[in-house]
C-alpha positions as CSV (number, residue, x, y, z in Angstrom):
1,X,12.3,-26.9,33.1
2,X,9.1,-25.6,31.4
3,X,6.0,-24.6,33.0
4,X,4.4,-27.9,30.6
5,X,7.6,-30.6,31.2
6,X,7.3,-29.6,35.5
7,X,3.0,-30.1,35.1
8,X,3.7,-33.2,33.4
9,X,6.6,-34.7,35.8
10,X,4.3,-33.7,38.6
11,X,1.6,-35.8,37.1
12,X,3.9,-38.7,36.8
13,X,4.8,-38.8,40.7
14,X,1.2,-38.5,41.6
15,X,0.6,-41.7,39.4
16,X,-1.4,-40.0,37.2
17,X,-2.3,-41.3,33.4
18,X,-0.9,-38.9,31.6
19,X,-0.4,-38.2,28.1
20,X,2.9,-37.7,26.6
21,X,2.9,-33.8,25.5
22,X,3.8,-32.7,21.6
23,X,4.3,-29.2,20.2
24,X,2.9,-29.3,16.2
25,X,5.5,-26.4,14.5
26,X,6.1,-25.9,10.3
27,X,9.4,-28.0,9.1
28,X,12.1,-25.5,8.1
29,X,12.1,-23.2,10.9
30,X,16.2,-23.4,10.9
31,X,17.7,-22.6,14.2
32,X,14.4,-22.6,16.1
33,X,13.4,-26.0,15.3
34,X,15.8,-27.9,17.2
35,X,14.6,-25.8,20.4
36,X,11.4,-26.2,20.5
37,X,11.7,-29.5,22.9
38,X,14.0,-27.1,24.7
39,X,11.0,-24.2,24.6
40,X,8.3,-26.7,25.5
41,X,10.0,-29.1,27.9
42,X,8.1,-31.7,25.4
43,X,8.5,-34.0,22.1
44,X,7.6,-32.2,18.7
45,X,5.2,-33.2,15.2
46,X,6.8,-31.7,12.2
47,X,4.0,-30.3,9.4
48,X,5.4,-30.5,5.9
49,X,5.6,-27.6,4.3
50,X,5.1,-26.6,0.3
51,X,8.0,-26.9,-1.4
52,X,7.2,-24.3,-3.8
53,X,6.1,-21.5,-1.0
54,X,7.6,-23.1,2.1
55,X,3.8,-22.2,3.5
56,X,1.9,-24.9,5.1
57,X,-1.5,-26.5,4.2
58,X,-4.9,-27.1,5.7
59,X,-4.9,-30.7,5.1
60,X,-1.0,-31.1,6.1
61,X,-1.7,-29.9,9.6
62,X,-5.0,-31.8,10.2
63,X,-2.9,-35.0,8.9
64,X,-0.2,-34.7,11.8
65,X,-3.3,-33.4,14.5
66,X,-4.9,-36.4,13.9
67,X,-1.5,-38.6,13.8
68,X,-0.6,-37.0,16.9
69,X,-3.8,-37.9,18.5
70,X,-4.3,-41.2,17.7
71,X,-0.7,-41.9,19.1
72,X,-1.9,-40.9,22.3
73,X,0.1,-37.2,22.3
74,X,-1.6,-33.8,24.3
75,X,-1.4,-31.3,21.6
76,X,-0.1,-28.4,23.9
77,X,0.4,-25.6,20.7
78,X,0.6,-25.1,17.2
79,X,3.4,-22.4,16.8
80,X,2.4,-20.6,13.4
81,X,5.2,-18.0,12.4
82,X,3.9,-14.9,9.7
83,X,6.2,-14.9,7.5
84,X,7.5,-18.0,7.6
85,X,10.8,-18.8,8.2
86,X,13.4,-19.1,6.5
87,X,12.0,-17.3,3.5
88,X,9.8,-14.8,5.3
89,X,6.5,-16.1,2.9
90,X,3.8,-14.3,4.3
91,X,0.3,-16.0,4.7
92,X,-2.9,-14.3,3.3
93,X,-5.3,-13.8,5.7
94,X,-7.6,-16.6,3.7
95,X,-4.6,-19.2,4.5
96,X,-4.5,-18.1,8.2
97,X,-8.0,-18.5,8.7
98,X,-8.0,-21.9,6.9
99,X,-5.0,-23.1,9.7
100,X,-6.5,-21.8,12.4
101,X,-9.9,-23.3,11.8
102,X,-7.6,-26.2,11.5
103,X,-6.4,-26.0,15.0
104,X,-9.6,-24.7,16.6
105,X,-11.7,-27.8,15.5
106,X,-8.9,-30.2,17.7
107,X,-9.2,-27.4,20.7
108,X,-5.5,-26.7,20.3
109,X,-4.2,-23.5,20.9
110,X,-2.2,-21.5,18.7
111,X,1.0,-19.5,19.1
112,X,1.3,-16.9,16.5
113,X,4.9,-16.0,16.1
114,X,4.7,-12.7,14.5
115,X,8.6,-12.7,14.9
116,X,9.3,-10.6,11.9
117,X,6.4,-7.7,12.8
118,X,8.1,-5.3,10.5
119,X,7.3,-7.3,7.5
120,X,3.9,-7.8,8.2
121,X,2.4,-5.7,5.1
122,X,0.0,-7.4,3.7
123,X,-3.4,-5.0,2.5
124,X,-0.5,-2.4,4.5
125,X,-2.4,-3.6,7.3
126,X,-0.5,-6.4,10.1
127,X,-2.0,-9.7,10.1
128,X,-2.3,-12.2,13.1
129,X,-4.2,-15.3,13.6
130,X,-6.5,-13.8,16.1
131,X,-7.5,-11.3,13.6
132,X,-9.6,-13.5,11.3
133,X,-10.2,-16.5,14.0
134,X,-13.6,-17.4,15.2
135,X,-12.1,-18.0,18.3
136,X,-9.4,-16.0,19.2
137,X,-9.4,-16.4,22.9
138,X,-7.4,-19.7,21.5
139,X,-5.0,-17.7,20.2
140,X,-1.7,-16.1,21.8
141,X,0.3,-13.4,19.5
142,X,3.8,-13.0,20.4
143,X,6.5,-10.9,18.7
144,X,9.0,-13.0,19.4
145,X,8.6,-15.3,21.7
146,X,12.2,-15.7,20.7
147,X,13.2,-11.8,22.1
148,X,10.7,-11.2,25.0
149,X,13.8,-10.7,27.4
150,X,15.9,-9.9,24.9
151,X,19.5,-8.2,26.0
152,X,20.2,-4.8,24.6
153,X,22.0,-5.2,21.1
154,X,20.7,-8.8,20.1
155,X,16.9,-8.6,20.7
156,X,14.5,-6.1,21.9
157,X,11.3,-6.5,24.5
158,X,8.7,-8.1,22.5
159,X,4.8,-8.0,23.1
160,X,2.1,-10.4,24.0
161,X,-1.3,-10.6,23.7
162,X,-4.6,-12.2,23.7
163,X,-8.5,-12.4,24.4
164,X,-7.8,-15.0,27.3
165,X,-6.0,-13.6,30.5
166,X,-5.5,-16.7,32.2
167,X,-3.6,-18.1,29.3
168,X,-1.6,-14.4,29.0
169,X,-0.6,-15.2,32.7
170,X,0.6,-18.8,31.7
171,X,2.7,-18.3,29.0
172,X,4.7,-15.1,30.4
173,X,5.4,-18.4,32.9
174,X,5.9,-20.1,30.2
175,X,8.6,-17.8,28.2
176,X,10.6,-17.1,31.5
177,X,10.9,-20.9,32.1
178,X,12.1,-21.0,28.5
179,X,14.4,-17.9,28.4
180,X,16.2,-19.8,31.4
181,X,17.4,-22.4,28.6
182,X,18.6,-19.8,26.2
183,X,15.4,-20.3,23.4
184,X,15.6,-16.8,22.4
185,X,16.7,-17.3,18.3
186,X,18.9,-14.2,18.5
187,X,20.9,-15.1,22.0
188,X,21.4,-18.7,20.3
189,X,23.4,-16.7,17.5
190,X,25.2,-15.2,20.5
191,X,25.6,-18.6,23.0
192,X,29.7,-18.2,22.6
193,X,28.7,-15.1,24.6
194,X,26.0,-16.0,26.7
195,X,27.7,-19.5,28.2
196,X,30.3,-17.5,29.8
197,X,28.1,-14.3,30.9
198,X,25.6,-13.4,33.3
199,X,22.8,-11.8,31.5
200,X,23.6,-8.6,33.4
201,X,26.7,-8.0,31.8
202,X,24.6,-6.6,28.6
203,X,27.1,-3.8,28.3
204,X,30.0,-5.6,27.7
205,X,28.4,-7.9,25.1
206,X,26.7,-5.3,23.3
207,X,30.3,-3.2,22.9
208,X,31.6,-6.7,21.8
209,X,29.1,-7.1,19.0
210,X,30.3,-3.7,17.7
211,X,33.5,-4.7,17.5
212,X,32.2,-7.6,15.6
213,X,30.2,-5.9,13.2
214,X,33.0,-3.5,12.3
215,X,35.0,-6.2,11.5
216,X,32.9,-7.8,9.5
217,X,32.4,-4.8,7.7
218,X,35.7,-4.1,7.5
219,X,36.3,-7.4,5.8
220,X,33.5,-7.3,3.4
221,X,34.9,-3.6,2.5
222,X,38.1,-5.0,1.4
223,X,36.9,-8.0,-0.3
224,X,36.2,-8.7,-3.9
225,X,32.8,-8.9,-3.3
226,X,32.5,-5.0,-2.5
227,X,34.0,-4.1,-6.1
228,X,31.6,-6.4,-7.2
229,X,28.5,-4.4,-6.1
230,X,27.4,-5.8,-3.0
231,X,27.3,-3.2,-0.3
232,X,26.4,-2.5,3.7
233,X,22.7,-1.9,4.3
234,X,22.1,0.3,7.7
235,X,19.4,-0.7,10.1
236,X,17.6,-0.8,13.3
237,X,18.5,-3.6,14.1
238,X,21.8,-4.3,16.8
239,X,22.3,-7.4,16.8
240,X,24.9,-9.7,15.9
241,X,24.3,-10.0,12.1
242,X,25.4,-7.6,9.0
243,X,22.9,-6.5,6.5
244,X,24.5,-7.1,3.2
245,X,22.8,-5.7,0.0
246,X,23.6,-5.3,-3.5
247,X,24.0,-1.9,-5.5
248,X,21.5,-0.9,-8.0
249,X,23.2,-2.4,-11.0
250,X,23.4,-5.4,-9.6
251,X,19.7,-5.1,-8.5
252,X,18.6,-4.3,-12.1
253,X,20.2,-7.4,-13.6
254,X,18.7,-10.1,-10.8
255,X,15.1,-8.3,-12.3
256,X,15.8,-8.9,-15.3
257,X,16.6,-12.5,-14.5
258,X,13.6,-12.5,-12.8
259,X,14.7,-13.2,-9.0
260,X,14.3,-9.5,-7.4
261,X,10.7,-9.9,-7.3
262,X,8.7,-11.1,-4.1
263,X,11.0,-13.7,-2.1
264,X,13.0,-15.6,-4.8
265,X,16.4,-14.0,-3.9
266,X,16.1,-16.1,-0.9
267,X,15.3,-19.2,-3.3
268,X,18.2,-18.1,-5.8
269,X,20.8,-18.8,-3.5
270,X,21.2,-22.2,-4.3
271,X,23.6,-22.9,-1.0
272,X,21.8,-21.3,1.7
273,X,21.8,-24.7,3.0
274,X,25.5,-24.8,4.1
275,X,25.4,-21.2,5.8
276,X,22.8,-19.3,7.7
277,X,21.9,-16.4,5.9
278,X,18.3,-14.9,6.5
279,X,16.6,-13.3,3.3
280,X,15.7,-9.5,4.4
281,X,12.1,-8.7,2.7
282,X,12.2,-5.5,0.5
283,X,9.2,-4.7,2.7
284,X,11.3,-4.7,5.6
285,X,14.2,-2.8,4.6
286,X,13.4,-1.0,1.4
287,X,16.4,-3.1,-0.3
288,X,17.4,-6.8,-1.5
289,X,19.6,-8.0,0.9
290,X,20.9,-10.8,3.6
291,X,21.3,-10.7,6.9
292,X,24.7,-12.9,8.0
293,X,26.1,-14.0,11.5
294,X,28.8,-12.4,12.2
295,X,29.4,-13.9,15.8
296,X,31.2,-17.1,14.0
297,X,34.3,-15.9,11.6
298,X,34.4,-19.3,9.6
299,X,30.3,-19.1,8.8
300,X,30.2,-15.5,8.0
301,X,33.2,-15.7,5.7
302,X,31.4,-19.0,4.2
303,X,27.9,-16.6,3.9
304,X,30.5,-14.0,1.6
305,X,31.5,-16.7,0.0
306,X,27.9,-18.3,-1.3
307,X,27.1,-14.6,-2.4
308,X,30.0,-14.2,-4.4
309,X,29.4,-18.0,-6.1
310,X,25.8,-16.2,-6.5
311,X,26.6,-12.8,-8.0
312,X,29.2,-14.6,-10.6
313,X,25.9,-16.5,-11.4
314,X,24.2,-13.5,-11.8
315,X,26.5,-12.1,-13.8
316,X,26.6,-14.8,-16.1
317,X,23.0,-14.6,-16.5
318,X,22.2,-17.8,-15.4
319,X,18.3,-17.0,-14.5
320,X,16.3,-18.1,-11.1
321,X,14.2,-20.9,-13.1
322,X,17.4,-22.7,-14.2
323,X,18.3,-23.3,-10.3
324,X,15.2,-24.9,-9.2
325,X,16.3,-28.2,-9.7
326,X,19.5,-27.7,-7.0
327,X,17.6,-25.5,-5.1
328,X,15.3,-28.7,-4.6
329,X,18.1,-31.0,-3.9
330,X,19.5,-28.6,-1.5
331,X,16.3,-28.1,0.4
332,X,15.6,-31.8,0.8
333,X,18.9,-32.4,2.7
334,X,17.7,-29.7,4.9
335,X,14.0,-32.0,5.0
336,X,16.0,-35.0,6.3
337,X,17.5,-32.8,9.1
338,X,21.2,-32.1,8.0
339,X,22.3,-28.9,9.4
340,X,25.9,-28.5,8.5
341,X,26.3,-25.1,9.9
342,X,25.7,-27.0,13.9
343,X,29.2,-27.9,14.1
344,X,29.3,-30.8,11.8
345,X,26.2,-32.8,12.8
346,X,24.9,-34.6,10.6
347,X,21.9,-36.2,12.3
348,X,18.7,-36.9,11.2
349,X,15.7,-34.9,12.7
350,X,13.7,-36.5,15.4
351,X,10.7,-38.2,14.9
């Protein structure tokens, strides 16, 4: 149970009038959204986000405060994540300090997800909340509070900082109480692993994802979809994904369709909605590419599968703006909560 869900139940017994406790997060957020009751130990208040820049506004998040107040919730965070999941849209530092002004008029503190770091390039300088907040003791930075005790080959140590020690000291509380649950976004890739392991056994698993990886490899190495130009991009990073890339013929012709530029690979592939397949930022790894799950056979073989449907479109030089209307259609499903890739749910979100 988490530091906030114990406090609250504590309140209860005592006969205490307590407020029900709400977490306000950005819609879209994939895998991490349907854990953040887990993360908080409380309900959750969805802000829309743009559809054309999955980014969200001012005026979106003061709606939901104010709805969340006026039905009686304890705002306990805003969790802000720079880029944004799931198409890594970075905020300017003019939209960050709109939101958190935002969030500092209601009192509420902000958890600044800086979960992709490496991308974090805007003016070449890193860009947190707390950099242009007036009041940045309100403010907690985190890379990854997803990863802080990550295991060795699916997440690495991640940092934590802010102005206000007493709130650092409360929310290392806080991420332990949530690691216990298995929050971390990389280890939920990784839960066929991690339900049947201590969290000592890191050697084994990591000499497990290996194996994993090579296969996957190997498969994409003797698939059509090699001949076809995509290709292997090397990384730092050991977890259980494959970073899949495309030669530079390939890369030429999605420019000259116009969807190599900025993020609108990401927004090209009309399907992401049936598979999980993270959009790496040129930024990040110097190449266009995907990152793809390789801990479940059936979805990574279904992630090759949605590039190939995507490089044939390519090839017939069907161009990004054509797609927008299905790229719409498929994002909405994902708006009313259908994650297909969660073993066939179809639920709709929460309210």
């Amino acid at each position: 149970m988490s530091i906030l869900a114990s406090k609250y139940k504590l309140l209860q017994q005592m006969g205490g009038n307590v407020k029900p406790i709400t977490v306000i997060y950005p819609e879209g957020n994939f895998r991490y959204n349907h854990n953040i009751d887990i993360f908080c130990g409380t309900t959750r208040h969805l802000v829309e986000v743009c559809p054309s820049s999955f980014k969200i506004k001012p005026d979106k998040l003061e709606e939901v405060i104010c709805t969340a107040k006026n039905n009686g919730y304890l705002i306990a965070a805003l969790i802000l994540e720079t880029p944004n999941n799931p198409w890594c849209q970075i905020y300017s530092r003019d939209e960050l300090k709109e939101l958190a002004e935002v969030a500092h008029q209601h009192n509420i503190l902000i958890i600044n997800d800086m979960y992709f770091s490496g991308t974090e390039a805007i003016e070449n300088d890193q860009v947190s909340v707390a950099s242009v907040s007036s009041s940045s003791d309100l403010v907690i930075t985190t890379c990854g509070m997803r990863r802080q005790f990550g295991i060795d080959g699916i997440g690495k140590v991640g940092f934590l900082t802010s102005q206000n020690e007493a709130l650092v000291k409360e929310i290392k509380r806080f991420v332990v109480a949530a690691h216990i649950r298995y929050t971390n976004a990389e280890v939920l890739t990784a839960s066929w692993a991690l339900n049947k392991r201590d969290l000592t056994d890191r050697e084994e698993l990591r000499k497990e994802l290996e194996i994993l990886r090579a296969n996957a490899e190997a498969l994409l190495m003797n698939s059509d979809l090699f001949a076809m130009g995509m290709k292997i991009i090397k990384s730092s990073c050991a977890g259980p994904f494959v970073n899949i890339g495309f030669n530079s013929e390939l890369e030429s012709r999605m420019k000259i369709l116009g969807i190599a530029d900025s993020y609108n690979l990401g927004e090209y592939f009309s399907q992401i909605g049936k598979v999980t397949l993270l959009p790496l930022s040129s930024m990040f790894t110097k190449k266009i590419g995907f990152r793809v799950n390789v801990t479940n056979s059936s979805e990574y073989k279904a992630g090759l599968a949605c590039m190939q449907a995507t490089i044939e479109k390519i090839n017939k030089g069907v161009s990004y703006l054509s797609l927008e209307t299905e790229i719409n259609q498929e994002y909405e499903i994902l708006r009313q909560g259908y994650r297909p890739w969660e073993a066939g749910q179809t639920h709709l979100k929460e309210s």
